[in-house]
TORNU-842807 format. One record per residue (C-alpha): residue number from 1; residue in one letter; x, y, z. Coordinates in pm, whole numbers. Last residue first. Example, Ala and Ser with C-alpha at 12.3 -4.5 7.8 and 13.67 -1.06 7.14 Angstrom:
BEGIN
NODE   pos   code        x        y        z
NODE     2      s     1367     -106      714
NODE     1      a     1230     -450      780
***
This chain:
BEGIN
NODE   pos   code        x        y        z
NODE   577      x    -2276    -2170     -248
NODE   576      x    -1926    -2210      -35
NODE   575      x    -1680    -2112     -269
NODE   574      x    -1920    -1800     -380
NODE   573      x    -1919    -1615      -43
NODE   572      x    -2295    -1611       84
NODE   571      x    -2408    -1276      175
NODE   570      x    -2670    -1287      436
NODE   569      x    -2456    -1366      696
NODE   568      x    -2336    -1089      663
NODE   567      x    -2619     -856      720
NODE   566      x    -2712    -1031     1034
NODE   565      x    -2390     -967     1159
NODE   564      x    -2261     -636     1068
NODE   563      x    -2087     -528      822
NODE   562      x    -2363     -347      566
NODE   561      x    -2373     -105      872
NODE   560      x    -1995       -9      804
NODE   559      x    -2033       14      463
NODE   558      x    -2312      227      489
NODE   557      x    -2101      432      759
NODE   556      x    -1786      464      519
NODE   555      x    -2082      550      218
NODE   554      x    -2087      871      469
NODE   553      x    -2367     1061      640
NODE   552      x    -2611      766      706
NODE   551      x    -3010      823      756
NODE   550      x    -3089      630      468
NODE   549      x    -2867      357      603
NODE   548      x    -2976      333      939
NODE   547      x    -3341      329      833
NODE   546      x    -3261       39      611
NODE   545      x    -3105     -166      878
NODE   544      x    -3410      -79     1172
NODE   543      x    -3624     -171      894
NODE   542      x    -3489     -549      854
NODE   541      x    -3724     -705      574
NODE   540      x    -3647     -522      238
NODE   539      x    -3305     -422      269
NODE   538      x    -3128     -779      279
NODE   537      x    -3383    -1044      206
NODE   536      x    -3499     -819     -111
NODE   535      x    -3101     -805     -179
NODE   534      x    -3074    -1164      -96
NODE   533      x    -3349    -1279     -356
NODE   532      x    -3197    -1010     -683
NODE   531      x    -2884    -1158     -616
NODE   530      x    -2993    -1519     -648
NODE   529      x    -3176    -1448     -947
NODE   528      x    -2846    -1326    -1135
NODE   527      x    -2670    -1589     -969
NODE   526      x    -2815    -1837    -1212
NODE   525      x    -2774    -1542    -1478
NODE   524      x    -2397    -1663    -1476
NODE   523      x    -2334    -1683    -1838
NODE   522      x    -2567    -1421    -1962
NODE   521      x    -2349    -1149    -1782
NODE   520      x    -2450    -1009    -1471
NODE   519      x    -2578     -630    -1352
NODE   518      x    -2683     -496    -1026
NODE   517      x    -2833     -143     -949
NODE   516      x    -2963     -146     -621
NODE   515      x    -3153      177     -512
NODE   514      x    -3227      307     -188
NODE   513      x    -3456      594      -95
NODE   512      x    -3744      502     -308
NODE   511      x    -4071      712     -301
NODE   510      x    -4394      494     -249
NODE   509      x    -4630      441     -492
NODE   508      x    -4681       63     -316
NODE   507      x    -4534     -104     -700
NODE   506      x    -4262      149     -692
NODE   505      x    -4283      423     -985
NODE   504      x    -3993      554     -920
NODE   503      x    -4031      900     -783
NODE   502      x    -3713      942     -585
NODE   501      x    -3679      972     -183
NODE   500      x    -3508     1297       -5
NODE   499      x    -3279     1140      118
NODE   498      x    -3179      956     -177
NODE   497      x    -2924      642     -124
NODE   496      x    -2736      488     -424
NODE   495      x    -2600      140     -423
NODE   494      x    -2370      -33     -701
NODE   493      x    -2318     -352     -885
NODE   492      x    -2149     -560    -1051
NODE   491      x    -2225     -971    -1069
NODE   490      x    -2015    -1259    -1216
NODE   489      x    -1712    -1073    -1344
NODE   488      x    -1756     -883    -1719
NODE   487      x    -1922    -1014    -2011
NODE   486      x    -2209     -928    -2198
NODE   485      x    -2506     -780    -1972
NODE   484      x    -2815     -891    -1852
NODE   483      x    -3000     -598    -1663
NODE   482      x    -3090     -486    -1300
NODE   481      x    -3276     -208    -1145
NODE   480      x    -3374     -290     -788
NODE   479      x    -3572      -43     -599
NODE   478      x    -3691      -39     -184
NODE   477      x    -3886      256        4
NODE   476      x    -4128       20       85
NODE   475      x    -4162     -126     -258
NODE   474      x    -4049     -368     -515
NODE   473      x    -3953       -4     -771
NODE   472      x    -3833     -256    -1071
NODE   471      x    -4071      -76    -1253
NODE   470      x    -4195     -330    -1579
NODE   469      x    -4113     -400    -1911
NODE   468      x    -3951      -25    -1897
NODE   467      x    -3733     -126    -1663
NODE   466      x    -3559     -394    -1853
NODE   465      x    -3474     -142    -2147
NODE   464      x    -3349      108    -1909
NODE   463      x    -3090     -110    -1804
NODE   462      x    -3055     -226    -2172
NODE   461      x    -2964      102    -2281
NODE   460      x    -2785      269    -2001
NODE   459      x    -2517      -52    -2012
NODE   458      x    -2545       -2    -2445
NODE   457      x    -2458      417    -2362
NODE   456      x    -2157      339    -2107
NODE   455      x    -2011       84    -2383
NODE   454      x    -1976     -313    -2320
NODE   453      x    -1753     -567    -2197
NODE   452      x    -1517     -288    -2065
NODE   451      x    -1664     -177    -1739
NODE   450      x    -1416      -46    -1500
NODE   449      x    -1613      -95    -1168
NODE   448      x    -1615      262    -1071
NODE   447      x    -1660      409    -1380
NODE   446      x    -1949      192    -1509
NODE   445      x    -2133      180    -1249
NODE   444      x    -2138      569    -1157
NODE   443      x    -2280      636    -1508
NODE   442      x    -2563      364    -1441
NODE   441      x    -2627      526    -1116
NODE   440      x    -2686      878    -1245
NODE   439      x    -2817      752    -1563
NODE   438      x    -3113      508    -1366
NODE   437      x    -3140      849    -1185
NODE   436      x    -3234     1062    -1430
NODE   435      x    -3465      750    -1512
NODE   434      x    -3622      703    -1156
NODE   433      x    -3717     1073    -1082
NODE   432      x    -3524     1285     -818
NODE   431      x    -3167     1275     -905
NODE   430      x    -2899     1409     -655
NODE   429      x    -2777     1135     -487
NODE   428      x    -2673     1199     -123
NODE   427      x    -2459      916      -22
NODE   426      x    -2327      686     -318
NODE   425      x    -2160      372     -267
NODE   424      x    -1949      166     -456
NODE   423      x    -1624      256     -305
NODE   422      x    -1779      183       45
NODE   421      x    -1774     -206      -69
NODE   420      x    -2161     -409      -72
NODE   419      x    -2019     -485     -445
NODE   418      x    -1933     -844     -361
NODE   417      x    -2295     -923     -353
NODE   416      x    -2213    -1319     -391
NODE   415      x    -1920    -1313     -218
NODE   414      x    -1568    -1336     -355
NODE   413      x    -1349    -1414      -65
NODE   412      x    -1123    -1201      136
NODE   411      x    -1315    -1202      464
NODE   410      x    -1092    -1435      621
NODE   409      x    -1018    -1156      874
NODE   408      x    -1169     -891      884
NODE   407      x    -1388     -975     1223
NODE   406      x    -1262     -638     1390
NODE   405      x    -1082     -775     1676
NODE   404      x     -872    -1026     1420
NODE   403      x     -778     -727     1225
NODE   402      x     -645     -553     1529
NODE   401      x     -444     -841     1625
NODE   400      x     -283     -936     1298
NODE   399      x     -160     -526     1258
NODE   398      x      -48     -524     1635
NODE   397      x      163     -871     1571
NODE   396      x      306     -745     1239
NODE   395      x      426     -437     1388
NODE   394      x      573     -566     1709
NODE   393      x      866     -719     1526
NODE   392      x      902     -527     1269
NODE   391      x      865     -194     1516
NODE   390      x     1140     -351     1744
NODE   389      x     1392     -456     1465
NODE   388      x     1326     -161     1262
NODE   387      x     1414      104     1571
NODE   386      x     1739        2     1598
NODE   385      x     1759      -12     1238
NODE   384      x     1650      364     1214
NODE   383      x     1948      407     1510
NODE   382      x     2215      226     1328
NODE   381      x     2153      395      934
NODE   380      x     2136      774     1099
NODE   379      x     2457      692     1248
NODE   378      x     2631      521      967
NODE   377      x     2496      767      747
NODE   376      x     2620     1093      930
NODE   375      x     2973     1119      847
NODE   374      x     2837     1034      445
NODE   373      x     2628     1291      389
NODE   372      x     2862     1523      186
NODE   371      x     3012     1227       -9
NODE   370      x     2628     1152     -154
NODE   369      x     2468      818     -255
NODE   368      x     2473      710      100
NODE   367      x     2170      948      169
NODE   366      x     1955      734      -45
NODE   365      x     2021      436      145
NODE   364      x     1874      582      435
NODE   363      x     1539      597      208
NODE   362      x     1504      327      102
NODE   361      x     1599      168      495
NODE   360      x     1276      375      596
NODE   359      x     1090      183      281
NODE   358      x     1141     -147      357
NODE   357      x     1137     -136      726
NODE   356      x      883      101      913
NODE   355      x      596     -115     1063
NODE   354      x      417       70     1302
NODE   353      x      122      200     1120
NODE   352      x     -184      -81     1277
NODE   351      x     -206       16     1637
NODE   350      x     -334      350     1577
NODE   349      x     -597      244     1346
NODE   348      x     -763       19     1584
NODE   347      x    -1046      272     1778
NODE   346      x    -1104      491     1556
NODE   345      x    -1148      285     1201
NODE   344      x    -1421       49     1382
NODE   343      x    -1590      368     1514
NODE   342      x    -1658      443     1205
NODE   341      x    -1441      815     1113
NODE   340      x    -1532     1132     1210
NODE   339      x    -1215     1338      986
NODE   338      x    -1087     1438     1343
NODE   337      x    -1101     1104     1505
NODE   336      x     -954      946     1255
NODE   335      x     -649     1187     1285
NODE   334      x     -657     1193     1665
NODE   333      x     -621      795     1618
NODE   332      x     -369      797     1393
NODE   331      x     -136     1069     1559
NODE   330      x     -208      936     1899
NODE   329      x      -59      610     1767
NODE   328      x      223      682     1577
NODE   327      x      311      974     1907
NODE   326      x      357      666     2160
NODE   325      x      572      432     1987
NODE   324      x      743      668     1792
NODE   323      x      879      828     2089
NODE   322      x      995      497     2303
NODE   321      x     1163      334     2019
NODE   320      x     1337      679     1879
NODE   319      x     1451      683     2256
NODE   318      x     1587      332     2201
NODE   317      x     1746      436     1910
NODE   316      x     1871      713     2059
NODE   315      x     2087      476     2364
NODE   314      x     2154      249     2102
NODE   313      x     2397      554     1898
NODE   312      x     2692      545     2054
NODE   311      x     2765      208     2134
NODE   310      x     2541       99     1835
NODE   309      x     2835      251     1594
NODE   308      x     3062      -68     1677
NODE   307      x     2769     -274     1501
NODE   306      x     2786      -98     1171
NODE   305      x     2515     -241      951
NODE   304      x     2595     -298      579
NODE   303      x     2582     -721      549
NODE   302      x     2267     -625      747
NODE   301      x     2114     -384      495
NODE   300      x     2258     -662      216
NODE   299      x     2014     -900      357
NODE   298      x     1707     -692      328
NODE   297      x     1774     -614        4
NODE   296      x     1872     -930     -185
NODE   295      x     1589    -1110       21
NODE   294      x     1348     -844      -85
NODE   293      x     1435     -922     -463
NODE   292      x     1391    -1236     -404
NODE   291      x     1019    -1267     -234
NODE   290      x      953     -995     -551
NODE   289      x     1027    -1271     -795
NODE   288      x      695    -1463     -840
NODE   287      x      513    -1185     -708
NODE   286      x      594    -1002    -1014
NODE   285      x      284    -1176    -1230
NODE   284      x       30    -1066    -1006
NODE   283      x       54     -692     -978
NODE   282      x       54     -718    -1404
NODE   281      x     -245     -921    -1402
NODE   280      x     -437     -764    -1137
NODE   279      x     -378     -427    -1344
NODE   278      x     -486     -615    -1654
NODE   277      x     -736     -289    -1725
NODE   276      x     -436      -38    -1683
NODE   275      x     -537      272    -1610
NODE   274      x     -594      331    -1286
NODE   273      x     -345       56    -1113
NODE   272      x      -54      112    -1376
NODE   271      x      -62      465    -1359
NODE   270      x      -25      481     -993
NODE   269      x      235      217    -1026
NODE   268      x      442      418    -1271
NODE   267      x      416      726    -1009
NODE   266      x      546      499     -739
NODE   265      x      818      392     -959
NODE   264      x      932      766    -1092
NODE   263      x      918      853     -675
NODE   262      x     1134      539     -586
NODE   261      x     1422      607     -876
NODE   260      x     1426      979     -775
NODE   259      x     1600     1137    -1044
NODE   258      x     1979     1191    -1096
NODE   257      x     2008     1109    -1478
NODE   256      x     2126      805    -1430
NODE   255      x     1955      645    -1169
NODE   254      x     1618      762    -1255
NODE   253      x     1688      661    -1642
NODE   252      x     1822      301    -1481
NODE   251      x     1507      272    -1213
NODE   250      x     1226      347    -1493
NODE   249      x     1410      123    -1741
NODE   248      x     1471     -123    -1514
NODE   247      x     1101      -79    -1359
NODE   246      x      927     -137    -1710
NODE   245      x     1143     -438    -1836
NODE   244      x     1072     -648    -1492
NODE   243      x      673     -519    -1577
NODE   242      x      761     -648    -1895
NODE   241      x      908     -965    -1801
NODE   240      x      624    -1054    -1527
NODE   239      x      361     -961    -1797
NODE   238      x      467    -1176    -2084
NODE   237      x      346    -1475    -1887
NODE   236      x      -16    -1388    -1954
NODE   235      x      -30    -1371    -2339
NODE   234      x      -20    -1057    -2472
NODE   233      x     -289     -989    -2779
NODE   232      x     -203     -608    -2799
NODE   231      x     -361     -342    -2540
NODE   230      x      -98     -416    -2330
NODE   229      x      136     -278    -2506
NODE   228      x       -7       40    -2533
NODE   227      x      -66       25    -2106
NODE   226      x      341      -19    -2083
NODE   225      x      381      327    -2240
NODE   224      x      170      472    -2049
NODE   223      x      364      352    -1713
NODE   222      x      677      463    -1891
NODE   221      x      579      787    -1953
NODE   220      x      400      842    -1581
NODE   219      x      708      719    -1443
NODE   218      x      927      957    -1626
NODE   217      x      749     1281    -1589
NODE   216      x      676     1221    -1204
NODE   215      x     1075     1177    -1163
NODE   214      x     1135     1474    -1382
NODE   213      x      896     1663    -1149
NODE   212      x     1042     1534     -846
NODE   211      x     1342     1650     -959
NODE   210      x     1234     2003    -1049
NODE   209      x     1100     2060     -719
NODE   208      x     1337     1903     -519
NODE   207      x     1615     2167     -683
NODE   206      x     1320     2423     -683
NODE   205      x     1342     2486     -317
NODE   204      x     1732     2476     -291
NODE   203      x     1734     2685     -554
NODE   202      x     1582     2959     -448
NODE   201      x     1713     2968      -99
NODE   200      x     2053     3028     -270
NODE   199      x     2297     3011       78
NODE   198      x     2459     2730      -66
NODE   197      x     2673     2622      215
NODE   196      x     2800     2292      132
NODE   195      x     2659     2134      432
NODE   194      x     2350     2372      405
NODE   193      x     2282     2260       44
NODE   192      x     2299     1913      124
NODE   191      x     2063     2008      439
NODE   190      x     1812     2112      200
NODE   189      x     1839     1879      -77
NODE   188      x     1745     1591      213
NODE   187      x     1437     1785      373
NODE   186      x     1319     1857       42
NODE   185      x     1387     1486      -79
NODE   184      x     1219     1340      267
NODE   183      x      902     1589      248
NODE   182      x      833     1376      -85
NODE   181      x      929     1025       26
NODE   180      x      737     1106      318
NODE   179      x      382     1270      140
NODE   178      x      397      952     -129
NODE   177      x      443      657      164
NODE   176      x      169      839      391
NODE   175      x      -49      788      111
NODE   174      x       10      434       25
NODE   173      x       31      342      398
NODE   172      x     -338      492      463
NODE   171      x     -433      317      147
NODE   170      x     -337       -1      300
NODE   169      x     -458      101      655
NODE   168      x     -809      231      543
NODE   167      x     -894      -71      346
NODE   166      x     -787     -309      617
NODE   165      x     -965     -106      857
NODE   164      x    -1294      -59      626
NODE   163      x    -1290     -436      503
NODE   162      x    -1082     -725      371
NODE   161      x     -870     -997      542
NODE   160      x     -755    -1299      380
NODE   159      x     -513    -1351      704
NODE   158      x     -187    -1410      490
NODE   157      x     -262    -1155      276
NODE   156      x     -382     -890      531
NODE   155      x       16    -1045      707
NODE   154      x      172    -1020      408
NODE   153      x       71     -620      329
NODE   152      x      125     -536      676
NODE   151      x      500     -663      684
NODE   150      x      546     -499      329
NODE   149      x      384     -190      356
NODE   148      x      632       53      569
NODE   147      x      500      349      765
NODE   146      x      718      590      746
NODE   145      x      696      913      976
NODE   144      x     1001      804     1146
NODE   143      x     1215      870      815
NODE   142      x     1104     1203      830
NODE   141      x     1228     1253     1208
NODE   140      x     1574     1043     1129
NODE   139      x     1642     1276      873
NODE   138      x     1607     1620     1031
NODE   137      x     1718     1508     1404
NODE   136      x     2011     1316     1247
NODE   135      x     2129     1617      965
NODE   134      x     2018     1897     1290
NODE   133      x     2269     1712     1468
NODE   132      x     2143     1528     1820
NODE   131      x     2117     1725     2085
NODE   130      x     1948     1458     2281
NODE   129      x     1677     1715     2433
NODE   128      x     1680     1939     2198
NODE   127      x     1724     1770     1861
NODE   126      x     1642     1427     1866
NODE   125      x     1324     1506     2098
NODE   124      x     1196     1818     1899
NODE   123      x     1259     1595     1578
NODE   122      x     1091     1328     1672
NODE   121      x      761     1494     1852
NODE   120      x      747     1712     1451
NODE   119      x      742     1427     1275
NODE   118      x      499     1207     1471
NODE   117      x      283     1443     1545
NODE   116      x      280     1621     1142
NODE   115      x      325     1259     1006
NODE   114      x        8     1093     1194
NODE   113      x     -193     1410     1129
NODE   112      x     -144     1384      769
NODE   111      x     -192     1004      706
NODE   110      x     -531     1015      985
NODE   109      x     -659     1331      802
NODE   108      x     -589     1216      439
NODE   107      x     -738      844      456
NODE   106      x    -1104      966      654
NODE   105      x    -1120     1272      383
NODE   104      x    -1044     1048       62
NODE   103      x    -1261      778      150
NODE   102      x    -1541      762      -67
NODE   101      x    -1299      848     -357
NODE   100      x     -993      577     -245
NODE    99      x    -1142      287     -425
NODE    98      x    -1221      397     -735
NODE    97      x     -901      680     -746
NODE    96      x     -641      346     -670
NODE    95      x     -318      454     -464
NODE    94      x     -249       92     -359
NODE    93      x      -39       -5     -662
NODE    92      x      139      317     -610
NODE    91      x      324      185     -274
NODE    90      x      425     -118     -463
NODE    89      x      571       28     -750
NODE    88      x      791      234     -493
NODE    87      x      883      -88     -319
NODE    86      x      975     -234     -639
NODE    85      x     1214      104     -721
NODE    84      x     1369      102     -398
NODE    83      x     1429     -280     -513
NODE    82      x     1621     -198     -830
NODE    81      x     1792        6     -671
NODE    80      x     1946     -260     -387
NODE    79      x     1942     -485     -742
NODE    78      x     2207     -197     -803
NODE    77      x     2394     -217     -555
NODE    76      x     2530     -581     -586
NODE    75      x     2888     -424     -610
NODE    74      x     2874     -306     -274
NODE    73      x     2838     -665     -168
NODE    72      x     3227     -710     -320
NODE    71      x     3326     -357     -166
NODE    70      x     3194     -501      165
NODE    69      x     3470     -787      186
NODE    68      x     3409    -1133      131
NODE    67      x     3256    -1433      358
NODE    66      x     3306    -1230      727
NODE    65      x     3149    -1511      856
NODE    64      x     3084    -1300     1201
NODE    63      x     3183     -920     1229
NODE    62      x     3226     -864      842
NODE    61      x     2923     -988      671
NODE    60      x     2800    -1310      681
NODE    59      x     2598    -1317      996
NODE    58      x     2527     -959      992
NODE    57      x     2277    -1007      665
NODE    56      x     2148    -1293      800
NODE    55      x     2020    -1082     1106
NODE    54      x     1904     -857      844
NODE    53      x     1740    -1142      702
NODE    52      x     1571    -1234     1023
NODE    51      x     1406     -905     1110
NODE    50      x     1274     -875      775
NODE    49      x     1097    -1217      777
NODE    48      x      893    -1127     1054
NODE    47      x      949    -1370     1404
NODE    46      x      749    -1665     1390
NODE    45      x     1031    -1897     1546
NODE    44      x     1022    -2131     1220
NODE    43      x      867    -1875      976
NODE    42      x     1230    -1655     1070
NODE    41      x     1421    -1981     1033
NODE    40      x     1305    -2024      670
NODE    39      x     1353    -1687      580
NODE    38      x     1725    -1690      746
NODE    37      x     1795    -1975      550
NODE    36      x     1634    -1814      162
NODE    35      x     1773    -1487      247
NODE    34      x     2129    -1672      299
NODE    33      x     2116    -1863       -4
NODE    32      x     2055    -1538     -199
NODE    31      x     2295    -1353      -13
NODE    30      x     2577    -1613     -140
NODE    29      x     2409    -1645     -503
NODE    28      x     2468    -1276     -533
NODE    27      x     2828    -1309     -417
NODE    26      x     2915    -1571     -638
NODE    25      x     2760    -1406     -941
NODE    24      x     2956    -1087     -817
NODE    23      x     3292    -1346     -883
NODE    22      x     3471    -1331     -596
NODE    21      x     3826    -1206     -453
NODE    20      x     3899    -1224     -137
NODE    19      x     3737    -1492      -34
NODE    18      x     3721    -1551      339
NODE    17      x     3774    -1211      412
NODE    16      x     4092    -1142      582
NODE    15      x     4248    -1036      937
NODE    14      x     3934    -1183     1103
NODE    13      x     4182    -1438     1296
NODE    12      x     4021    -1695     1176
NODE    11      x     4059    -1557      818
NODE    10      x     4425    -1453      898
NODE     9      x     4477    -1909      972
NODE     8      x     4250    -1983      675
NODE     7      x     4493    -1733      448
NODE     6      x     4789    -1900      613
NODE     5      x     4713    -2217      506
NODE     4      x     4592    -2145      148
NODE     3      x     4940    -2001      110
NODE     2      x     5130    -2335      300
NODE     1      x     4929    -2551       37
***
């Protein structure tokens, strides 16, 4: 009785943890309970999530509750791997080929230019004017690039939003994700090798190399792998234990044989997203214990803060505020600007990046994992979170705004022309007589939209099959090739614009500058018909609209006509037909 005594009375006087020795199930459940509070009271004040589990995070670590000493967390380390991996999966979900070809120039100017200013602002500011140490200046610069999807990915969720911005911002982050975590491992093996002087240039190029290679290597195997088994009869709660299987193994090879745990995820994501055709499946299933996950993660970041290291470091944190602030959004902007983006993607992309948690404290736990690095992680750790609390708080907010301006939100919904998306479109087709293009468009169908009911050659079949009953050219510059098809969502479809006009046979003999190509399964030929009426309603009858689209550069300015008002309204969402 005296012994448990004295222990209470040293635990009040924060000469002891409160239990000194507990089980790592204890511990876990501890920081579980405590992600699950401080989640709660961060919906209650509408403050992000992240912001209040870190706070949780301090609350029982040493300077408050002080509930067990940080060798006990340390032992939960690797669920903190095992969520660098998630985020990496994450990042290479959103790196899909169908929906990123038609944007490709528009995604890589605004990600490039917004790390090049960013980067290269931070570094000149850490570095010369607050001499920081090249390490700091180096790392914190790269890390400043990040823009972190978490925050923006809950509140497009939250907010049902879909369209150019949103699309642009989540690929944007994907992107921008893959070129920092890249730059970040040369920047990283470069200083190691300056700390320890190794003056072999050679090899501290190909070290990064070679590891990002291996990393690449191992992702991409077990991402394959996983699509084989798919291919069997699986029934739909297998997925969230195989995907749960897939990242261990990816993480614990990664881990163990000194990959990059985050890269080999990222790369198994990619795989997973392009090849996979229960992609939406697999995403799906791991939501129900990705809210966890984070909690483990985000909580442990605070358990790990040093508080006594903000007297020396706030001051640079504050300055990493100011810097980042300013140079995220000229770099954005500057970077739409250059690649001519919509006007919608201008003007409210450079309020959208700032969120930097998840993956900026990825990657300052990475430098823990080495003795050399260590006098500098504390540092580098206090003035990135410095940062994180402001950007995670204002981040959120800016991304919400900027999606309410633009009318994305609650836009999420299948419609009935669902296809009228800038990865369906094609600009500039190069077929000038209806069947060569009927195979042009037909072709483009059926890789964009994943087609797996029937074969490329039966689609082209029974398309051309249904135009030879009778030319589906309806006139004034209008054509809408359709066909019944086995299987598959309710309607696909795709548009193709012509310039220079095609010879279809149109019922006025004029040449056809846009053409529809829909097709719908047997099952749902009810909105077969009304597909076939709003697309007549939608290109036939507004020529101002159709001239705008024929004379477009860029399936990103279709889309962006296809947005406005009048059009929209057009498009009834299914849930309300």
């Amino acid at each position: 009785m005296n012994g448990m005594l004295y222990s209470l009375i040293n635990y009040l006087k924060h000469q002891r943890p409160l239990v000194e020795h507990p089980n790592s199930l204890l511990v876990l459940s501890i920081i579980l309970i405590t992600g699950l509070i401080f989640s709660w009271i961060s919906g209650k004040i509408k403050i992000p999530s992240e912001i209040g589990l870190i706070f949780g995070g301090i609350i029982i670590g040493k300077y408050f509750l002080n509930i067990f000493s940080e060798e006990y967390f340390n032992a939960i380390n690797p669920i903190t791997n095992f969520a660098i991996g998630l985020f990496g999966l994450i990042i290479g979900s959103h790196l899909d080929y169908n929906r990123l070809h038609n944007a490709g120039k528009r995604i890589i100017w605004i990600t490039l230019t917004d790390i090049l200013i960013v980067g290269s602002i931070t570094f000149s500011v850490m570095f010369f004017l607050l001499r920081q140490p090249i390490e700091i200046a180096v790392i914190t610069a790269v890390i400043a690039c990040a823009t972190s999807p978490e925050s923006i990915i809950h509140e497009v969720r939250k907010e049902r939003a879909k369209g150019l911005l949103t699309k642009t911002i989540l690929s944007g982050i994907a992107l921008n994700n893959v070129i920092v975590i890249t730059v970040f491992y040369f920047a990283y093996n470069y200083l190691l090798s300056h700390l320890n002087q190794e003056a072999d240039f050679l090899h501290q190029l190909l070290k990064p190399i070679v590891m990002i290679l291996e990393s690449v290597f191992i992702g991409g195997i077990t991402g394959y792998l996983l699509i084989k088994l798919n291919k069997r009869k699986i029934k739909p709660s297998s997925f969230t234990g195989m995907v749960l299987v897939a990242i261990l193994i990816t993480v614990g090879i990664s881990e163990t044989f000194h990959f990059s745990s985050i890269l080999s995820t990222l790369i198994l994501g990619v795989i997973l997203t392009n090849k996979s055709r229960y992609k939406n499946e697999i995403f799906n299933a791991f939501s129900e214990v990705e809210k966890e996950i984070f909690y483990i993660f985000f909580v442990l970041a605070g358990v790990h803060l040093d508080i006594d290291i903000f007297k020396i470091t706030g001051l640079v944190g504050i300055v990493l505020i100011v810097v980042r602030l300013v140079s995220k959004y000229v770099g954005a902007t500057l970077g739409a600007k250059i690649a001519g983006s919509a006007n919608t993607v201008q003007k409210n992309i450079g309020y959208s990046l700032y969120p930097m948690a998840a993956i900026s404290l990825g990657l300052v736990t990475l430098t823990q994992n080495d003795p050399s690095f260590h006098r500098y992680t504390a540092e580098i750790n206090s003035i990135i979170l410095t940062a994180i609390i402001f950007f995670d708080f204002l981040g959120p907010i800016c991304t919400t705004w900027v999606l309410k301006k633009t009318g994305e939100i609650n836009k999420d919904r299948l419609r009935l022309l669902d296809f009228l998306q800038e990865e369906y479109i094609i600009i500039n087709m190069k077929s000038r007589e209806k069947w060569a293009a009927l195979d042009e468009l037909t072709t483009f169908m059926y890789r964009t939209h994943h087609i797996r009911s029937i074969s490329l050659s039966e689609l082209k079949k029974v398309v051309k099959a249904r135009e030879n009953d009778m030319s589906t050219g309806i006139g004034n510059n209008i054509a809408i090739p359709h066909a019944i098809i086995e299987g598959g969502p309710r309607i696909q479809g795709v548009i193709g614009i012509s310039k220079e006009g095609i010879d279809f046979e149109s019922l006025d003999d004029k040449p056809v500058h846009i053409v529809i190509l829909i097709a719908t399964p047997k099952e749902h030929y009810k909105y077969h018909l009304k597909a076939l009426a709003t697309i007549s309603r939608i290109f036939g009858h507004n020529q101002q609209i159709k001239t705008q689209i024929i004379e477009s550069t860029s399936a990103e300015e279709v889309f962006e006509i296809l947005q406005k008002e009048e059009i929209d309204q057009l498009n009834p969402f299914f849930e309300e037909m």
